[in-house]
N, C-alpha and C positions, 0 to 999 in steps of 0.2 A: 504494500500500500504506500503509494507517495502522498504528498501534499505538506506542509506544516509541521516540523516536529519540533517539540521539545526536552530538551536533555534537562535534565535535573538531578543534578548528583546526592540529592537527599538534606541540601541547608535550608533553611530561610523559608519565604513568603515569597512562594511561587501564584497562587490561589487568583491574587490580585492581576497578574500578567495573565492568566489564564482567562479572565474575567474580562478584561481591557480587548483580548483580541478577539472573544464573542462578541463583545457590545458591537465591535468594528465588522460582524457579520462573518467572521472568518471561524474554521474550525481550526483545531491543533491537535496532535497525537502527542503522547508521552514517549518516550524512548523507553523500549523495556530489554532492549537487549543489543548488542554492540553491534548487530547487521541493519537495526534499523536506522541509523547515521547513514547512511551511504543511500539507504531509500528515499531520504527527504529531498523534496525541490526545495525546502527553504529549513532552515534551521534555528532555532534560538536556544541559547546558551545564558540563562539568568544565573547569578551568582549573590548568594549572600551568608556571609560569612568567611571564615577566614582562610587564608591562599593554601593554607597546606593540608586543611580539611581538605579541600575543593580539588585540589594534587592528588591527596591517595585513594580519595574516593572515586576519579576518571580512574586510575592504574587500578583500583581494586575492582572496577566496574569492568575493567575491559573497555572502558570508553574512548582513553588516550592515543592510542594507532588509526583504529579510523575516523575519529576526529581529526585528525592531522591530515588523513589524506582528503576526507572532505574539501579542509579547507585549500591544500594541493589544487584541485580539481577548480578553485574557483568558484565554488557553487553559493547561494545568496546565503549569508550566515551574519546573524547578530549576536554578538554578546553584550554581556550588561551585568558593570560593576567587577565583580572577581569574574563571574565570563570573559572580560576583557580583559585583565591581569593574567588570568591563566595565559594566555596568548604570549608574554612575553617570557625574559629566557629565565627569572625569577624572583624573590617576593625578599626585601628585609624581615618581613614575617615569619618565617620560615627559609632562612636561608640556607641548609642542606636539603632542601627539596627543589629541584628544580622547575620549569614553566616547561610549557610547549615547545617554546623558542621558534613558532612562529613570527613574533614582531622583535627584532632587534631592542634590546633596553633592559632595565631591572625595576621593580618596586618598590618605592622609597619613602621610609618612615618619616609623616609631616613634620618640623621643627615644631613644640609648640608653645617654645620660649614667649613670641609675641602674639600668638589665637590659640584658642582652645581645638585641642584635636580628642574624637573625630570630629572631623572634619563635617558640619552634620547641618542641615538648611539649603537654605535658596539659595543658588548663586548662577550667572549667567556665561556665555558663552562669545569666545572672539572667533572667526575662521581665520584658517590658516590656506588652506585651498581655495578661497574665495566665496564669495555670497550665495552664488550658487549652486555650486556643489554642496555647501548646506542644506538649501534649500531642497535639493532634491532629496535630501534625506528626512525631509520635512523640518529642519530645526531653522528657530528663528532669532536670528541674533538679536541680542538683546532681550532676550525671555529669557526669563528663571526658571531654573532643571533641580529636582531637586538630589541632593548631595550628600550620601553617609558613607565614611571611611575615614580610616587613619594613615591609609599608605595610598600613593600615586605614583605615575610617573614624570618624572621633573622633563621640565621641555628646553631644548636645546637648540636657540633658534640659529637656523642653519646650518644644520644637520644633515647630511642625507638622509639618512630615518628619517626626522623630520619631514621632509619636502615630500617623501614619497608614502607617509602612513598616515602623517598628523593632520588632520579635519580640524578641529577646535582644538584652541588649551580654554584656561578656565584661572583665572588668578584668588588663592585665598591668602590676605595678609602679603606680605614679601615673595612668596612661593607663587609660580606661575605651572601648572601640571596640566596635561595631556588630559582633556577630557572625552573625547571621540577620535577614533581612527577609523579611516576609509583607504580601500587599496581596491580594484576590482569589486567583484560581488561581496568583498568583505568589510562589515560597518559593526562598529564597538562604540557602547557609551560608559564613562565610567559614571553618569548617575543615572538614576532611577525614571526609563521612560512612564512607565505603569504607574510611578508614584509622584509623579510632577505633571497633576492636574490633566487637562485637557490639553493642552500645550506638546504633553509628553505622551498622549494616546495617538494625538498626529503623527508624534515619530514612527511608532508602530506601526501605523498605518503606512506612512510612506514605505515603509520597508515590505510589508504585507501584500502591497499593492504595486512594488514595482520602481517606485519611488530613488528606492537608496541604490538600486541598479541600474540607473538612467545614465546613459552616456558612457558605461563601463568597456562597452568594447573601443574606447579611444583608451582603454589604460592594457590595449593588447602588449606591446612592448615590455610595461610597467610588470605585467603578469609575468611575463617570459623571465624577463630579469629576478624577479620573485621566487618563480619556482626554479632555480639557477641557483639563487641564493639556498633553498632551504637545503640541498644536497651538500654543503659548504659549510653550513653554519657551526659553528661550536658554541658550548657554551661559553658566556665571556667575551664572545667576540667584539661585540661592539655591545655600547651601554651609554643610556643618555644621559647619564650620572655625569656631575660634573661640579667641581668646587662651589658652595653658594654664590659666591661671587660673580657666577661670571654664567648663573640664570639670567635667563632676560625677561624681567616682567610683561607681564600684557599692561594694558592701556592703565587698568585701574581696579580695586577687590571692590567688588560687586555683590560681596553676601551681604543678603539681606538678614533682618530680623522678624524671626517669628513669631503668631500670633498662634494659642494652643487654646480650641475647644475643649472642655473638660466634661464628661458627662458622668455622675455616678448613679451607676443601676444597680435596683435591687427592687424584689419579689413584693409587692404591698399584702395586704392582708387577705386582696383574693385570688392572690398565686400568679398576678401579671405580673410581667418585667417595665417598670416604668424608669424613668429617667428623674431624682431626685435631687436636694440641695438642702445640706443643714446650714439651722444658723446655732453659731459655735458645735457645730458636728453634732446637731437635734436635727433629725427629716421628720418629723412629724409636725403634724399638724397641731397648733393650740389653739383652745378657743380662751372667750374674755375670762374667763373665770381659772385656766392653767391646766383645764383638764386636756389630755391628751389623744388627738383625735389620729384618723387614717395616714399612711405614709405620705408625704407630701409627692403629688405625681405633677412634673412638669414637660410630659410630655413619652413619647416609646422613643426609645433608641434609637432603632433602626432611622427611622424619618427623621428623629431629630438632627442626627449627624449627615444624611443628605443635607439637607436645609443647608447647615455651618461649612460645609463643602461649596454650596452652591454661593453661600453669601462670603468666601475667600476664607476659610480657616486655612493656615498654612497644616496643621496635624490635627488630629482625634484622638485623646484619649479617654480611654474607657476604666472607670473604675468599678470593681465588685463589692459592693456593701453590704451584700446580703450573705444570708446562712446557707443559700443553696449551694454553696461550694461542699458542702458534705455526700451531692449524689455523683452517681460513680463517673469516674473522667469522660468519657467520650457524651455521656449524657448531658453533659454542663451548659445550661442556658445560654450563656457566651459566647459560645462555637458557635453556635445557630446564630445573634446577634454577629457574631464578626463577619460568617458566613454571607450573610445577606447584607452587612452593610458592603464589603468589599464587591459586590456586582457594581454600586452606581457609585463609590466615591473613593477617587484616585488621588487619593494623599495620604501620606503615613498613619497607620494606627497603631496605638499603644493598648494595652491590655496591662491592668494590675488588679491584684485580690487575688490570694489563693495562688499566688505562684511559689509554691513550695513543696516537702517531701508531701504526700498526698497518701490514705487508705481507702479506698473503697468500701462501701456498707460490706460487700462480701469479704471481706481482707486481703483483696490484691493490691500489692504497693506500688507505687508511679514515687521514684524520684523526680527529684524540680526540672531536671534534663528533660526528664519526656513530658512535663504538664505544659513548659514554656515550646516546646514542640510542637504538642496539638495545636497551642494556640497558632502558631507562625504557620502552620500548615493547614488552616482557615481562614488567617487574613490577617494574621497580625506582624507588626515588622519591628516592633520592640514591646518587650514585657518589663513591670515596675514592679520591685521587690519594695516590702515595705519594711513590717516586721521583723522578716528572718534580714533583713540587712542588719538589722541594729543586734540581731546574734551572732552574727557572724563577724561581726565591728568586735566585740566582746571577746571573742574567741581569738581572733585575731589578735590581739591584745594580750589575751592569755599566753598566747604562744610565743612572744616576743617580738609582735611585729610581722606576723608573717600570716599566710594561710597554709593550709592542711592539703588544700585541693576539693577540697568534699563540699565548700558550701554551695549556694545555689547560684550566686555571682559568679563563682570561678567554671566553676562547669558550664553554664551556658554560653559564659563570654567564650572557652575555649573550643567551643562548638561553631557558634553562631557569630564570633567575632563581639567586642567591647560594647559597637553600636546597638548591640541589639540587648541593650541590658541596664535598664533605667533604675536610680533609685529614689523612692517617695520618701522622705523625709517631714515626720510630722513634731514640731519642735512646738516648745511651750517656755516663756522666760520664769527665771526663775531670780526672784531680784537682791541683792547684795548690798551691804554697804561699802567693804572694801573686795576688790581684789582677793583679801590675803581670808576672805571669807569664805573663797570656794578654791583653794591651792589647788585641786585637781584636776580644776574647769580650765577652758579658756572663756574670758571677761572681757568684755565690751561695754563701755558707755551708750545706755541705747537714747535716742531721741526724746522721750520723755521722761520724767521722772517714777520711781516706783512708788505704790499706796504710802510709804513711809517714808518720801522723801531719799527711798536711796539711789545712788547717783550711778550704780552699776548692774549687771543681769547676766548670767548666760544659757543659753538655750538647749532645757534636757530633751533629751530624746524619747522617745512613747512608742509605744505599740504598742497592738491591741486596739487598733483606732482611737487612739490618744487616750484610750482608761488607765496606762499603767506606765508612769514614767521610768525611766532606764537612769543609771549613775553613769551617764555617758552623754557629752553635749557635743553640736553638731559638727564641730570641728573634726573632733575626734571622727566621726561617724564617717561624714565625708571624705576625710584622709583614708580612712582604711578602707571603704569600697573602693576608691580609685588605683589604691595600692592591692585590692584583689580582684581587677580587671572589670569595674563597671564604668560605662561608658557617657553616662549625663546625670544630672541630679536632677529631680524634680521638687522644688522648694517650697515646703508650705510652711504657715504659720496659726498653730490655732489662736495666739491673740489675735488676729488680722481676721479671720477667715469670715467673714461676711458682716464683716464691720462696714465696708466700702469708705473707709479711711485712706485708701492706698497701699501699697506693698509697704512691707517692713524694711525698708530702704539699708539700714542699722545692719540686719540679718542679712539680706540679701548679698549687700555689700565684703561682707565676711567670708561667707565664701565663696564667692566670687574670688577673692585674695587667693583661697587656700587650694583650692583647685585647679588643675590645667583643664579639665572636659567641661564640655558646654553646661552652663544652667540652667534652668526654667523657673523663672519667679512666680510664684501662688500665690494665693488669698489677699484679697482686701482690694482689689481692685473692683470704682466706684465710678468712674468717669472716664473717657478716653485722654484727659490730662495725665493720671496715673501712669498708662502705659509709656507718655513720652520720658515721664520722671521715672521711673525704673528703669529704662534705655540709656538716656542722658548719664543717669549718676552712676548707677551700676556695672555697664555693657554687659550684662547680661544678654547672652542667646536667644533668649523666645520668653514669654512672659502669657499666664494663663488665668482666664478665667471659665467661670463657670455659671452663677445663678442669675448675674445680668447679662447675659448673653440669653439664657434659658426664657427671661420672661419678658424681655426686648430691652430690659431699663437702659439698655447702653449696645445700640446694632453694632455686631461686629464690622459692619463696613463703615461704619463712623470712625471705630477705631483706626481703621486702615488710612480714612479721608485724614483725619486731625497728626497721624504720624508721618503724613506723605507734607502733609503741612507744613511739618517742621523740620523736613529736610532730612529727616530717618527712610533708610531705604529699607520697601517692604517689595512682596510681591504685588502684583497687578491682578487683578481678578480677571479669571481666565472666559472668555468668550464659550458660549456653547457650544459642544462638539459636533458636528455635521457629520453625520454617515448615511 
């Protein structure tokens, strides 16, 4: 059987690309066995996670030899993210493993002295081949693609490589990295088409439809010289590595900041999945008198997160509030929610609650490996530890600073890659007079003063959905996920949390210092002024809300209007898709 195939070596949040290229009216086949590479008219290679997973699962697959000659042969093939990485000759990731060594070059771990790596948001595209050789790959310069990884390839302007592979680069901070390669029938993006909006279903489509193979037999020569080369190549041979100094930036860093829908689900009282909002982490309903009425329902899930897609959410995530994480794994309300949100909305989704070791009513056990699994393997492209972060923070600690391998940070990161492994952070101050009052804390002066006039506070950690405070404050908490391979913070505050006061500007600020990976500022956002002021003072990465967005008090495209206002680069709301 020909037509459409796609390889998937067993990582990541394939679900979403699967779903992108029905909407587009196209079918796809799975590869299930290493003869059917050679059967495809067209190929896609999605990749997510990390380069040496993606290495020995081709080699253990049997996938890696006729993959190669596949791409020999010329034949229409996309890869996307580590797709594309696999192609070169190897990964700083895993440096005794080697690539394909199809594309001359190495993969090179971001500096993230001056930006937070991964590398994780909007960011746009310069061409190198000219406007329209983009174009017929459907991309449009100046759109926002979106971007998650910690390793790339640095771009080397005037190169041979270069001249004869390199499509776009893509600049973040200082670092100017290869973000698409085109050569013949062969087209690579290192971000997320499936996950950059409507913008990025076009890509697809060009390539689906014929688009990203337009004009390829003037690269007949180009070909010859190609397959000339791969009989030659060693590894090592050539690499587009090269002293920092003497990268040559693109025009200007064009990452934007992101804007994060929040939605928390959970089961009300007659077993629907609604979409709610505590205040001070209460979703119930009160009436005048304090009695406590039905879950507060602000709407279904599913629709809700269309909607925050349609009205520019740069990501979705998805919180679990409810009890029903007790029935057994593959049964989980959330699958089904991710399931069906991932048909109509093509931007990043997050998933937390319940990402942890796991029993089933029968007593079959799911380590956190496979629960954060299912999830990515129905739509989700990063999961948010909450609780067990803050045990494993503990542990960590215990151990001298180190981890074990065994928590649920470390094993997913070493599966799925760092990006794919959020931690929710639900802090609470806790107020001081001196310093020398909490010697074990780290202490900060916050913005206001405490009930008692005292002049200092530091932020203990909770779990349990903030019922049960930890002798552990955020600092601490922060340092040691990052130091056991998780990939962003998501920053909450339950003094802030639906106060609409603003962010905790104090907190936010903090770690922001203490971390190199992106942040995400929560609670207390009240106005679309707030977000400019978490931006400005912070730089913080992405900055989220939840129950004014939920009941309009504040449209998320206002937010976008008043931040584009002031000169903060966000994305553009993407035009409807035409099929």
């Amino acid at each position: 059987m020909t037509g459409t195939y796609l390889l998937d070596y067993g990582a990541g949040n394939v679900r979403s690309l699967v779903n992108a290229v029905k909407k587009l009216g196209h079918d796809i086949t799975f590869v299930k066995d290493p003869s059917d590479i050679l059967k495809a008219d067209k190929l896609i290679f999605p990749g997510v996670g990390a380069f040496g997973s993606a290495m020995t699962s081709l080699h253990t697959k049997q996938y890696a030899e006729p993959l190669k000659q596949y791409l020999a042969l010329n034949k229409p093939f996309m890869g996307i993210c580590v797709g594309m990485q696999t192609l070169f000759e190897g990964s700083d990731e895993t440096p005794e493993i080697p690539g394909l060594g199809v594309i001359p070059g190495k993969v090179r771990l971001f500096d993230s002295t001056t930006k937070a790596v991964p590398h994780m948001g909007w960011n746009t595209t310069r061409s190198i081949q000219g406007a329209q050789r983009a174009q017929e790959c459907g991309l449009e310069l100046g759109r926002a693609y979106y971007f998650v990884h910690s390793f790339a390839v640095p771009f080397i302007e005037g190169s041979p490589e270069a001249k004869e592979w390199v499509l776009t680069t893509t600049q973040y901070g200082d670092q100017t990295f290869i973000s698409s390669v085109r050569r013949g029938h062969i087209f690579c993006t290192q971000f997320h088409p499936e996950k950059s909006g409507f913008a990025g279903v076009n890509v697809l489509k060009a390539f689906l439809e014929g688009g990203a193979a337009a004009g390829a037999e003037a690269d007949a020569a180009m070909l010859a010289q190609f397959q000339q080369q791969q009989q030659s190549l060693t590894p090592g041979a050539l690499s587009y590595l090269a002293p920092s100094n003497t990268i040559v930036p693109a025009s200007k860093d064009e990452f934007t900041k992101r804007i994060v829908a929040c939605l928390d689900v959970r089961a009300n009282d007659q077993g629907d999945l609604v979409v709610t909002k505590g205040d001070q982490y209460d979703v119930r309903e009160q009436s005048e008198d304090g009695a406590q009425g039905d879950v507060r329902n602000l709407g279904k899930p599913v629709e809700l997160a269309r909607r925050y897609f349609e009205e520019g959410a740069d990501e979705i995530t998805f919180l679990n509030i409810t009890s029903f994480r007790n029935c057994p794994l593959l049964d989980m309300p959330m699958l089904e929610v991710l399931r069906r949100t991932s048909e109509t909305v093509f931007v990043p989704l997050t998933i937390g609650g319940g990402i942890k070791d796991v029993v089933d009513p029968d007593g079959q056990f799911h380590p956190a490996l496979e629960v954060a699994g299912e999830y990515f393997r129905n739509g989700a492209d990063k999961v948010s530890i909450g609780s067990d972060a803050v045990y494993a923070a503990e542990k960590f600690y215990s151990l001298g600073g180190k981890g074990d391998g065994t928590s649920a940070i470390e094993t997913i990161a070493h599966a799925y890659g760092s990006q794919a492994v959020v931690i929710s952070v639900d802090p609470k101050k806790v107020y001081v007079h001196s310093p020398a009052d909490a010697p074990t804390h780290h202490v900060i002066e916050p913005a206001q003063l405490g009930p008692n006039g005292e002049r200092y506070c530091w932020y203990q950690c909770t779990v349990s959905g903030g019922r049960e405070g930890r002798d552990l404050d955020v600092r601490q908490l922060v340092q040691a996920c990052q130091a056991l391979g998780a990939g962003e913070i998501l920053l909450n505050s339950m003094d802030q949390d639906g106060m609409k006061q603003g962010y905790d500007l104090a907190l936010i600020q903090d770690v922001r210092d203490a971390v190199r990976i992106p942040v995400i500022a929560s609670s207390g956002a009240g106005s679309p002024q707030h977000f400019v002021d978490v931006f400005e003072k912070t730089g913080v990465e992405a900055a989220l809300a939840a129950g004014i967005f939920h009941r309009r008090e504040v449209p998320l495209e206002d937010v976008k209007e008043t931040l584009k206002n002031k000169g903060i680069r966000i994305r553009n709301i993407d035009a409807p898709l035409a099929v």
